[in-house]
N, C-alpha and C positions, 0 to 999 in steps of 0.2 A: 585380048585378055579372055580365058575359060571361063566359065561359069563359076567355079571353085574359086580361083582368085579374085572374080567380082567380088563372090561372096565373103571372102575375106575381109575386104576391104570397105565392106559396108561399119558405118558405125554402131547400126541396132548390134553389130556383133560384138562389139567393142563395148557396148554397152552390157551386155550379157557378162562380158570379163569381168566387167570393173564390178560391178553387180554382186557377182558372187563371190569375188574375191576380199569386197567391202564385210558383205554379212558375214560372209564365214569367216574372215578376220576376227571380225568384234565377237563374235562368239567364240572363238578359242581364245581370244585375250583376256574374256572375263573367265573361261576356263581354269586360264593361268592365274588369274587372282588369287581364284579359290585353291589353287595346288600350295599354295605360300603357307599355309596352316599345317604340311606335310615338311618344310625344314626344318623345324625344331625338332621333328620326330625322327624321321628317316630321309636326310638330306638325299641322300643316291636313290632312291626313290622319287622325289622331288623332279632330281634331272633325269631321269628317264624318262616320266611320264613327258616333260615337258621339250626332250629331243624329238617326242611322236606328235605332240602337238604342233612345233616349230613345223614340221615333216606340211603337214594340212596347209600349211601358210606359203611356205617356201617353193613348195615342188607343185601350186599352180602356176607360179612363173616359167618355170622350168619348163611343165606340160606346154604354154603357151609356146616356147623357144621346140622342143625338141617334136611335137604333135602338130602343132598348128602351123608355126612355120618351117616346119620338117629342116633345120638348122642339122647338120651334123661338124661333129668336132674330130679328128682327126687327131692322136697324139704320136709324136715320135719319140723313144725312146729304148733305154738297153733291154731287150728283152729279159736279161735276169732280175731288174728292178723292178719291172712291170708287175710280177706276182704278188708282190709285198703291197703294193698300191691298195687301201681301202681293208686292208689290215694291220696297220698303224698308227700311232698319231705321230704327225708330221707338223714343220712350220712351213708355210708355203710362200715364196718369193714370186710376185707374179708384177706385168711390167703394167702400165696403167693410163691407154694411150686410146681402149674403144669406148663408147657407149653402152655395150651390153659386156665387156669382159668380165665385170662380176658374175655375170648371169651364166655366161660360159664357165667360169669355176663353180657354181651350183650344179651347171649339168656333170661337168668332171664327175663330182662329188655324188649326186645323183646316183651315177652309173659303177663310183665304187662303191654304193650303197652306205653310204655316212655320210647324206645331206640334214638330216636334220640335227646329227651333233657338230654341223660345221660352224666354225671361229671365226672373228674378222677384229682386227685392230681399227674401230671407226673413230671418229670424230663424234663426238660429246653432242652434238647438237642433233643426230639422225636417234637418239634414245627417246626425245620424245616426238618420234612423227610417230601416227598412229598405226597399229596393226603392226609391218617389219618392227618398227623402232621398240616397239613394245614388246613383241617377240624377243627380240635380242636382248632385249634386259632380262626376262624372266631363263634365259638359256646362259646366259654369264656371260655374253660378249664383253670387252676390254674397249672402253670408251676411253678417250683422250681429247684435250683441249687444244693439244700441239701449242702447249708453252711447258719447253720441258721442265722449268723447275716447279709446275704444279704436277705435271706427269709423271715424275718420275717415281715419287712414295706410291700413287693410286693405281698405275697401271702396275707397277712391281706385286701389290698388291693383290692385282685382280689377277696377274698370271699366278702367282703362287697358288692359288685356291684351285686351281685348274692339275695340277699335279695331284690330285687322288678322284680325278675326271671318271666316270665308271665307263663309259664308252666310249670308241674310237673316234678323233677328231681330227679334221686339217683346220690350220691357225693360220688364216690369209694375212699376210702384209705388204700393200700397197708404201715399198721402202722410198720409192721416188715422192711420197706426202698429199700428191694432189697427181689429179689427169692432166695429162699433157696436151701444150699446146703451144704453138711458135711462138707466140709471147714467152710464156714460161721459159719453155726452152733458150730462147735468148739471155733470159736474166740467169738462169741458170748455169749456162756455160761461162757469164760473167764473174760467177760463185768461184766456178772452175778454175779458170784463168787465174783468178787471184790467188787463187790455195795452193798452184801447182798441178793440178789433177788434169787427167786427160780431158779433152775435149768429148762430149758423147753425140751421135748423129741422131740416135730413136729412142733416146731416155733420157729424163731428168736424172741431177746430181742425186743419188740417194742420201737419205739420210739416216744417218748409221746408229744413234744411239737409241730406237727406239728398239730395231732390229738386235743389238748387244743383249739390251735388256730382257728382252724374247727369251733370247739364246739364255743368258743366265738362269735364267726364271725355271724354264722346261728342259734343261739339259737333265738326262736321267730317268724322264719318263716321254721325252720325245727323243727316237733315234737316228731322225735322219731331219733335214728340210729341203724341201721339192724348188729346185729352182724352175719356173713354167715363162716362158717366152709364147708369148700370144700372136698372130698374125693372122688374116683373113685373105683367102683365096681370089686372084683377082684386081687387087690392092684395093678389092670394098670397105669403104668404113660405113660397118650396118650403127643402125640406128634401133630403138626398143619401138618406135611407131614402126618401121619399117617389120620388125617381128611380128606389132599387133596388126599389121595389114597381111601377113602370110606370105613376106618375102622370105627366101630359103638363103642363108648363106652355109659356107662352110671353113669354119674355122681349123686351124692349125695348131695344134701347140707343142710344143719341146719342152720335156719335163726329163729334168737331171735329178736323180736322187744324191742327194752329198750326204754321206755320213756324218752326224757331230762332233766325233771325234774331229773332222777335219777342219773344224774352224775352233779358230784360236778363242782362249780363255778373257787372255787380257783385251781392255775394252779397243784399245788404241790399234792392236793385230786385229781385233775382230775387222775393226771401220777399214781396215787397209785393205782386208780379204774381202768387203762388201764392194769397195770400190775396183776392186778387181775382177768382182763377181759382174758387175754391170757390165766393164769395158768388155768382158765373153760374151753377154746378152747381146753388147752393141756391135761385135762380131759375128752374130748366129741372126741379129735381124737386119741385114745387108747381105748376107750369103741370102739368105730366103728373101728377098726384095731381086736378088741375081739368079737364082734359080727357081724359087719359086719350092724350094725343099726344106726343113730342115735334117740336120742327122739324126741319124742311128734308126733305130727298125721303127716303121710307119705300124698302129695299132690304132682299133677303134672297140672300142668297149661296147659291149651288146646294150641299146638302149631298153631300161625298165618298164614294167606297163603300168606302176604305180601310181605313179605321178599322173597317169589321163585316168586311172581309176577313180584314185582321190578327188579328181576332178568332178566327175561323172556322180559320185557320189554328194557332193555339195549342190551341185548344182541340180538333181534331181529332190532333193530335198526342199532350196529354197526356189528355184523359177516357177515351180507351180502356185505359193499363194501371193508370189510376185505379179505374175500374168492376172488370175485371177482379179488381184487388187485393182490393175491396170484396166481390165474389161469392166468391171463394176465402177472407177471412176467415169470412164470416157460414158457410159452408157447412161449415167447417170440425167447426164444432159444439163446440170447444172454449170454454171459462167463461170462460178466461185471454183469449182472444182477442178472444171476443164484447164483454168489460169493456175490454179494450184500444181496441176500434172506439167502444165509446159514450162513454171519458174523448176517446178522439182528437176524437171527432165534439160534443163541449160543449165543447172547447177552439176548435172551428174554431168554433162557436157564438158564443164570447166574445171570437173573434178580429176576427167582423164586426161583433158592436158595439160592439170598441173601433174600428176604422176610423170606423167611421160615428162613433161619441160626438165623434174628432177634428173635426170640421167643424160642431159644434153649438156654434150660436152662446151659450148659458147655461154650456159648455166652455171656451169662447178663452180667450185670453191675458188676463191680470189686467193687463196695462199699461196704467197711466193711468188704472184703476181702483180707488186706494186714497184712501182717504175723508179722510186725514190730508195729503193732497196738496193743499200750497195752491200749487204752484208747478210750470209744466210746461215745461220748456225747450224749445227749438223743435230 
């Protein structure tokens, strides 16, 4: 192991991350507070200011993925779609099988320059963790319960408000509900089986009407949605510790642009075109399991220098009366204090591996993983 990767893999570094990511957090979220006195007045104002704020939060991660562990993403795709990419708003279909795959559609995003007005269809319970969770409420993320007769009036809801959006956006939907995992995957093709529907090798059964309701919502002022097929080089399955220690992977993705025109209106055609939109996924990630490619033209998007700016910027701000504070405790030479510094410093300890625990796939969410489930609604 180089000096470099030592140093990576130390946790005073890890501590530094979490550090500056913790303060500069809390201080763009109370940021965002105080911007809430700006919707009554000039809402589109409102969400600008606060896609540049989101930008400060989001795209340390990203710096962590695309800087620190020099991760590059690889996309294949039609060269004539490629140009339109990150000058539109799109829905984005992506499969949901790594531990950092979100993280990789932030770099996408990143690198088409509309990471801070990007969307995600989440789960209701990630609005109140603190800093992301909070960011996403103040930027209008579409929270959901995933019990559709409470979701269907509220997320309808929240996408319609999204339609006079003032800048460009991609609107991620993880259609398969949860990450995948041979469990799941088993109860899932049991769903299958019983419905009639193909069997899938590398995806869960999606689930179709949250996707319809998407589609209804932003037909009009979304013109296309990005189908993206995720896969790592290798057959690595990276991990978000393995990024905070400065492993390099490099990911792949196949990104289809589909017109809206080309999915159907009615709800019952849309689910049929979603479930035939997978069984293509489930064909495009076994060709690249056999070759190791997927199709059409291999393209890599110049990465930004903003994101390790931004970085370099927070953390020259806060690590100096951080350090400071820390040489004036330790020096101090008092019990109380020195005790004080070591519960503070196992607290910051257990505060990085719960972050990280969050993203660990053997963690996720129990949805559509109970064993007494013989029936899964779409």
């Amino acid at each position: 192991m180089d000096l470099i990767a030592l140093l990576k893999s130390q946790f005073l570094c890890h501590l530094i991350f979490f550090y500056v990511f913790i303060a500069s957090g809390l201080i763009v979220n109370i940021i965002q507070l105080f911007t809430l006195v700006l919707w009554p007045i000039n809402k589109q104002l409102f969400r600008k200011i606060n896609c540049r704020l989101s930008y400060c939060i989001s795209s340390q991660l990203v710096m962590l993925l695309e800087w620190w562990s020099g991760t590059e993403c690889t996309i294949y795709t039609d060269p004539h779609a490629y140009p339109k990419y990150g000058k539109e708003n799109a829905i984005v279909i992506l499969n949901h099988k790594f531990e950092i795959d979100f993280l990789c559609g932030w770099s996408l995003s990143e690198r088409l320059g509309i990471l801070g007005n990007s969307k995600v269809l989440a789960k209701k319970e990630l609005a109140y963790v603190p800093i992301i969770g909070w960011m996403w409420y103040f930027t209008e993320m579409i929270f959901c319960t995933r019990k559709w007769e409470q979701d269907r009036q509220t997320v309808a809801k929240s996408l319609l408000h999204l339609r006079d959006y003032p800048e460009k956006y991609l609107f991620l939907i993880h259609c398969e509900g949860t990450r995948f995992t041979e469990k799941k995957h088993q109860i899932s093709m049991q769903v299958a089986q019983a419905k009639g529907l193909p069997s899938l090798k590398h995806h869960l059964l999606p689930r179709t009407k949250g996707f319809a309701i998407t589609v209804k919502c932003l037909r009009g002022v979304v013109p296309a949605v990005y189908d993206c097929t995720l896969n790592f080089r290798n057959n690595e399955n990276p991990t978000l510790l393995g990024v905070l220690n400065g492993k390099k992977y490099h990911a792949d993705c196949y990104v289809r642009r589909i017109p809206m025109e080309d999915i159907p209106d009615d709800d019952d055609q849309c689910s049929v075109w979603l479930h035939k939109l997978y069984q293509e996924k489930d064909a495009f990630q076994e060709e690249y399991y056999r070759t190791g490619i997927f199709p059409e033209t291999p393209k890599v998007p110049p990465r930004r220098p903003w994101a390790l700016l931004n970085w370099l910027f927070w953390a020259s701000l806060l690590l100096y009366p951080f350090f400071r504070f820390l040489v004036s405790m330790v020096s101090s030479g008092s019990s109380v204090t020195l005790a004080s510094f070591i519960i503070v410093f196992c607290m910051a300890s257990m505060g990085v591996r719960w972050m990280i625990g969050v993203t660990e796939i053997d963690k996720g969410s129990a949805y559509g993983n109970s064993d007494n489930r013989h029936k899964q609604s779409d």
